[in-house]
C-alpha positions as CSV (number, residue, x, y, z in Angstrom):
1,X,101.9,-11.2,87.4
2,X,100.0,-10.0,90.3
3,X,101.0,-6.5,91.4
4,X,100.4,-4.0,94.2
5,X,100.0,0.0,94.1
6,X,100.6,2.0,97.0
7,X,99.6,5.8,96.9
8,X,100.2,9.2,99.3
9,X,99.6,12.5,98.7
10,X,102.6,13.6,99.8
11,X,106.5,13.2,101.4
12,X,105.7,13.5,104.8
13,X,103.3,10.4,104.5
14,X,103.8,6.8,104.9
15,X,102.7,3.8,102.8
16,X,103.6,1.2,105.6
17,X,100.1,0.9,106.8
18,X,98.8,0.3,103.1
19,X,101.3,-2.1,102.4
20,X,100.8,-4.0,105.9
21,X,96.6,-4.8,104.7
22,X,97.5,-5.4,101.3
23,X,100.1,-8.4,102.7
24,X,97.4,-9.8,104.9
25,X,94.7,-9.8,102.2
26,X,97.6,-11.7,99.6
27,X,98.5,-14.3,102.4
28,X,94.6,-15.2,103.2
29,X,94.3,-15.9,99.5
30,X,97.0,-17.3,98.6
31,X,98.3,-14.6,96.2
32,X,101.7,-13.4,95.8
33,X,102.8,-10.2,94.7
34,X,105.6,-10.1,92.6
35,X,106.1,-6.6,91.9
36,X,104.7,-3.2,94.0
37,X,104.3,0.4,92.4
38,X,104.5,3.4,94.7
39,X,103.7,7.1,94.3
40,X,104.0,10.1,96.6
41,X,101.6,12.4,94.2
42,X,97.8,14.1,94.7
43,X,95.2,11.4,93.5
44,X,94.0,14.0,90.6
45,X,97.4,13.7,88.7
46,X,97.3,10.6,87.6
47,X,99.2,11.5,83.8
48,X,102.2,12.8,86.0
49,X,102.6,9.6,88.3
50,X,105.3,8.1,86.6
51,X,104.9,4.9,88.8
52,X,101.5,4.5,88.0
53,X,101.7,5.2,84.5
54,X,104.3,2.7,84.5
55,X,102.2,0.1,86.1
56,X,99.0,1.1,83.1
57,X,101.4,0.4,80.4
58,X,101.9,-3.3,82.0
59,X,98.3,-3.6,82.5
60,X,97.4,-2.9,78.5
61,X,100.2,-5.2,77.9
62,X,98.3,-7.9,79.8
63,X,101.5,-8.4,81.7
64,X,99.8,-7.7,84.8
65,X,96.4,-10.0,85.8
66,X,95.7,-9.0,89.2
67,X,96.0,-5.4,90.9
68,X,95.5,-4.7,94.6
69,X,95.1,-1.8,96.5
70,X,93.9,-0.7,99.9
71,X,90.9,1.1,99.2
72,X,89.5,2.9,96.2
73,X,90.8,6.6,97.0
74,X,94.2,4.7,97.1
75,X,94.1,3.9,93.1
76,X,93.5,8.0,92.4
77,X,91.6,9.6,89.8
78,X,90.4,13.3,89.5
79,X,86.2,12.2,88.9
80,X,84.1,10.2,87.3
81,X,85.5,10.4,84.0
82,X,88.7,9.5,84.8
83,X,87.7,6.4,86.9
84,X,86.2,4.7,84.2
85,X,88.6,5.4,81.6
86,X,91.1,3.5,83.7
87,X,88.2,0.7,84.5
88,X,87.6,0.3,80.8
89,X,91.9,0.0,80.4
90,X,91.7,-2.8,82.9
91,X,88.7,-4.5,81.8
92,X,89.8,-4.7,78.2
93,X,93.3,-6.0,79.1
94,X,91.3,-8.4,81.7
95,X,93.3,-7.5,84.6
96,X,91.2,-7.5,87.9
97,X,91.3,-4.3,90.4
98,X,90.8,-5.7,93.8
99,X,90.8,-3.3,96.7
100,X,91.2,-5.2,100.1
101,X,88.5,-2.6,101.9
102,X,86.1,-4.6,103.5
103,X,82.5,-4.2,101.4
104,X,84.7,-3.1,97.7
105,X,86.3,-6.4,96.2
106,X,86.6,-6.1,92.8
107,X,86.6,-2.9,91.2
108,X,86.2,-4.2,87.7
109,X,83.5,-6.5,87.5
110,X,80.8,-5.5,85.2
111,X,78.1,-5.9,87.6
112,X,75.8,-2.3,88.3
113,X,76.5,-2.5,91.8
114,X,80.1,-2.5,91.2
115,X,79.8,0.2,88.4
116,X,77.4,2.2,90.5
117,X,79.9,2.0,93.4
118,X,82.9,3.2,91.7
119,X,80.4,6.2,89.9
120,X,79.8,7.5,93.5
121,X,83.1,6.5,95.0
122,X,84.7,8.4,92.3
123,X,82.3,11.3,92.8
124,X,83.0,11.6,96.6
125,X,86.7,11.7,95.5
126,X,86.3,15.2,93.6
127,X,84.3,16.2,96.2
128,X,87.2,15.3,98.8
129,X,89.6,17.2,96.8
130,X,87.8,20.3,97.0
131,X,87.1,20.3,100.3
132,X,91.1,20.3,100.6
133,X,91.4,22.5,98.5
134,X,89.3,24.8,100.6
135,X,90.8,23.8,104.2
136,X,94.1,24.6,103.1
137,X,93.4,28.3,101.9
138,X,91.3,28.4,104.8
139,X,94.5,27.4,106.9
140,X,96.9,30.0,105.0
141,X,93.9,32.8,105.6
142,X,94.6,32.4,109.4
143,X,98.0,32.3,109.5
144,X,98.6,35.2,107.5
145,X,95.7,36.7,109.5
146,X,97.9,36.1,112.5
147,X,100.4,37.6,110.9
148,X,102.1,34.2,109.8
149,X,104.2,33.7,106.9
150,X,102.5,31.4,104.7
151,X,105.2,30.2,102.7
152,X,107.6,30.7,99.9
153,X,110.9,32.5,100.0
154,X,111.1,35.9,101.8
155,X,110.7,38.8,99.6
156,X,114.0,40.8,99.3
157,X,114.2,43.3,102.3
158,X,112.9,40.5,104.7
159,X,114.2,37.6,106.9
160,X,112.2,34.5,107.9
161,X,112.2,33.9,111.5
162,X,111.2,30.7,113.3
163,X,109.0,31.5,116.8
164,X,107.4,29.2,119.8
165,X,104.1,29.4,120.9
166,X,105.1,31.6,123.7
167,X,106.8,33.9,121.2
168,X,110.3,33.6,121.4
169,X,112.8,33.6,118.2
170,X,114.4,29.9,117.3
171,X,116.7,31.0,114.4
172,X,116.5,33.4,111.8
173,X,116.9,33.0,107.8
174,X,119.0,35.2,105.9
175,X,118.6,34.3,102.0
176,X,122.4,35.2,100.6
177,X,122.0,33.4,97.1
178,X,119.0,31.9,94.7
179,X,119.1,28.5,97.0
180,X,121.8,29.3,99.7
181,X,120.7,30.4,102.8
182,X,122.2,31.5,106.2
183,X,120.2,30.2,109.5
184,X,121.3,31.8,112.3
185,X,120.0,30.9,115.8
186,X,119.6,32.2,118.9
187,X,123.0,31.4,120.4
188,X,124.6,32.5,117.7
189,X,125.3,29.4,115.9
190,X,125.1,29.1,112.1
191,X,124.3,27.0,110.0
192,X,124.6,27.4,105.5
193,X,122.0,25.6,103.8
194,X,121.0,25.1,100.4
195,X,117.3,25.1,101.0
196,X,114.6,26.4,103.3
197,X,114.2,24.7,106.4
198,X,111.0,23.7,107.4
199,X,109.2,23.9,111.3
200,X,107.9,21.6,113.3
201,X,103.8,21.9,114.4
202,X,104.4,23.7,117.7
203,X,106.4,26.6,115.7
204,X,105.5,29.5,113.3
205,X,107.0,31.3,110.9
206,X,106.9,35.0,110.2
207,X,109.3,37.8,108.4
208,X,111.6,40.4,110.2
209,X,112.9,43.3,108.2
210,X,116.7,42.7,107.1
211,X,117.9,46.5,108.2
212,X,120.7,45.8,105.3
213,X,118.4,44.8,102.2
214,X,115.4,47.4,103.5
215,X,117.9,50.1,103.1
216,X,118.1,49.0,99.3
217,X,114.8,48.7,99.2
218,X,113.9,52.7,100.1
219,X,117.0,53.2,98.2
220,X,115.0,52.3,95.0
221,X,111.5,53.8,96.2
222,X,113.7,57.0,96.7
223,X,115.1,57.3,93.4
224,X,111.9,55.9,91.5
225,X,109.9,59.1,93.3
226,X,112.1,61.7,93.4
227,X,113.6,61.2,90.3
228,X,112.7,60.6,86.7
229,X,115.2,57.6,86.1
230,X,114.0,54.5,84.6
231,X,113.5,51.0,86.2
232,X,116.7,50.2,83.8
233,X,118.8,53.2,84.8
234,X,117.5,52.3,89.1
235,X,119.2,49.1,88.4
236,X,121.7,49.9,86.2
237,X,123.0,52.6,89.1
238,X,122.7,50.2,91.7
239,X,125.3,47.9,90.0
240,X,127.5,50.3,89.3
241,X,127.5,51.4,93.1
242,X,127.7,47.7,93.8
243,X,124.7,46.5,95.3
244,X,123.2,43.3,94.7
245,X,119.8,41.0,95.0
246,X,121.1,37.5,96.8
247,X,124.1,38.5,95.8
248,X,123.7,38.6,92.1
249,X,122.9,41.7,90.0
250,X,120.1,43.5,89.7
251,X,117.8,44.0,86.7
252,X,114.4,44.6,84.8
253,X,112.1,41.8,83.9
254,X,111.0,42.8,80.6
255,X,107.3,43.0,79.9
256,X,105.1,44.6,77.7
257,X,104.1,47.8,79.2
258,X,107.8,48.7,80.2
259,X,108.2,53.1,80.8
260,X,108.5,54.5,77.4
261,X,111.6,56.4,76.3
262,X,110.6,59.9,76.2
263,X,110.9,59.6,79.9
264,X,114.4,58.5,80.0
265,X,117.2,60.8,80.8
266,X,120.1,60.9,78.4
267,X,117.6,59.0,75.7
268,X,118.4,55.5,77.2
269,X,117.6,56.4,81.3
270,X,121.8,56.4,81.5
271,X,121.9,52.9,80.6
272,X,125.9,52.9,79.8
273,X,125.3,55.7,77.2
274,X,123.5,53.6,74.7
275,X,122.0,56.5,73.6
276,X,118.3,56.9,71.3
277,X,118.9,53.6,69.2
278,X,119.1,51.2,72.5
279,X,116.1,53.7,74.2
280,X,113.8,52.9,71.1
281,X,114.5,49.2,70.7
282,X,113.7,48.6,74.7
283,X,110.6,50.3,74.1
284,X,109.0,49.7,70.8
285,X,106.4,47.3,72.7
286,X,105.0,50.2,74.5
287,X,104.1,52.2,71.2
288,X,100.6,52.7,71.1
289,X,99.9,51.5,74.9
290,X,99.0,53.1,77.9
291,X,102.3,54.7,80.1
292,X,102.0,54.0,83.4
293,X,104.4,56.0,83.9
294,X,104.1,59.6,85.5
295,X,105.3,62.4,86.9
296,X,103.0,62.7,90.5
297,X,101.9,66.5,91.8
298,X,103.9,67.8,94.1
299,X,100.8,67.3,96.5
300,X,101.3,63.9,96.3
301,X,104.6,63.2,96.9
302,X,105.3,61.5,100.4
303,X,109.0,61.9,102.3
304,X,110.9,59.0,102.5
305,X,114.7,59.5,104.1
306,X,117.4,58.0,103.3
307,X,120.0,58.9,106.4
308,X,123.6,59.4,105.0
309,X,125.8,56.2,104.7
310,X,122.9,53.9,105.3
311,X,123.1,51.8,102.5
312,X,126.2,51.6,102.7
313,X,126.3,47.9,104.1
314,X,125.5,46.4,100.8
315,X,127.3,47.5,98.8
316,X,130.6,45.3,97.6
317,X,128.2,42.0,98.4
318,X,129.5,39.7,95.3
């Protein structure tokens, strides 16, 4: 059998151009290939490309005799290492690694030119994937220097909105559930989603303060720093006023340095009047650590108003 792998780092690229050189090289020489392996995946995860794992276990079958690619980089590996691990796979199962580059030819022969071509091919790959590494946080460092959202969903209290270059607002995304999302654009027009919609290159992204969530979000601050109420009892009061996060419920990630009980009102921070027992269970982790906790000086405490009926908005959002 005489196969052919096609590789891309990602969705957005193509594999027509790989596959176009890799036909031409298969008609001059009178091969034909009679089964092709592709994989959208970055050339360091080799172990999680299920197509090209797929194609290996053929290959130490010696179902496969012949392999061609379009150049070296194309086949993957994360170094040195890893490049002649798969090298060895394919020269004990004597199947041939052929790349149709002008100047590689066969990647497997035992000759040291080949070897020593594939040592510093291999090398210049890690060395590659670095250097993306590093142009992509570059990238995210100036967009979020610009003031650019760099990705991810909106934090709760923010919407994402789409701009032009010269500034001026595309559509706006309002987050109403885990993956459902409202995009609302300038006309007025709506549209639900299930996912994040992405932007085109002449467009940026950046976050606008959703007036409704915001008021949640000093709601909390509010109570947290005027009052001593517990991250349990803050959401436990917010439910019962019926507010909600994406339109779910709120509540506390548990983790291990969670506020310690002597600082809850009622003995359980009003958590449905549990009482001491439920207050000592949700904090026996924090026994003999550092609370975080405390009560701030009264020269340190900072306004923050909440006008009357504010918050109001939220509330009843099932």
């Amino acid at each position: 059998m005489i196969a052919a792998l096609l590789r891309v780092s990602t969705d957005a690229q193509e594999t027509e151009r790989q596959r176009l050189a890799i036909e031409r090289y298969a008609e001059e020489n009178r091969l034909k290939i009679t089964q092709w392996f592709e994989d959208k995946e970055s050339r360091d995860l080799a172990e999680f490309r299920p197509r090209f794992q797929e194609m290996m276990s053929l290959v130490i079958q010696q179902k496969i005799k012949i392999v061609l690619i379009e150049k070296f980089d194309r086949f993957g590996v994360s170094g040195k290492e890893e490049w002649f691990h798969y090298r060895y796979l394919f020269q004990k199962a004597r199947c041939k690694l052929i790349s149709v580059a002008d100047g590689e030819g066969e990647l497997t022969a035992k000759d040291d030119k080949t070897m020593l071509m594939g040592f510093f091919a291999a090398d210049a790959s890690t060395k590659e994937q670095r250097n993306i590494a590093h142009r992509a946080l570059s990238g995210k460092a100036r967009f979020a220097k610009d003031g650019d959202w760099v990705g991810g969903p909106a934090p709760f209290g923010y919407d994402k909105v789409c701009i032009d270059n010269q500034g001026n607002v595309l559509w706006r995304l309002v987050r109403t559930g885990k993956k459902e999302y409202k995009q609302i654009f300038t006309g007025g027009h709506c549209v639900l989603l299930t996912g994040s919609p992405g932007k085109s290159r002449n467009e940026r992204l950046r976050l606008d303060i959703n007036e409704e969530q915001a008021a949640v979000v000093r709601l909390i601050f509010h109570l947290w720093t005027t009052q001593r109420i517990s991250l349990m009892g803050i959401a436990v009061r917010l439910n019962r006023e019926g507010y909600r996060l994406h339109g779910k419920p709120f509540k506390v990630q548990e983790t291990e340095e969670r506020p310690n009980h002597r600082y809850r009102r009622r003995g359980a921070g009003g958590v449905e009047g549990k009482g001491g027992q439920n207050a000592t269970a949700l904090s026996t982790k924090s026994r003999g650590r550092v609370d975080r906790r405390r009560t701030l000086p009264p020269s340190d405490h900072r306004p923050c108003h909440v006008p009357a009926g504010s918050t109001k908005a939220c509330r009843g959002q099932r």
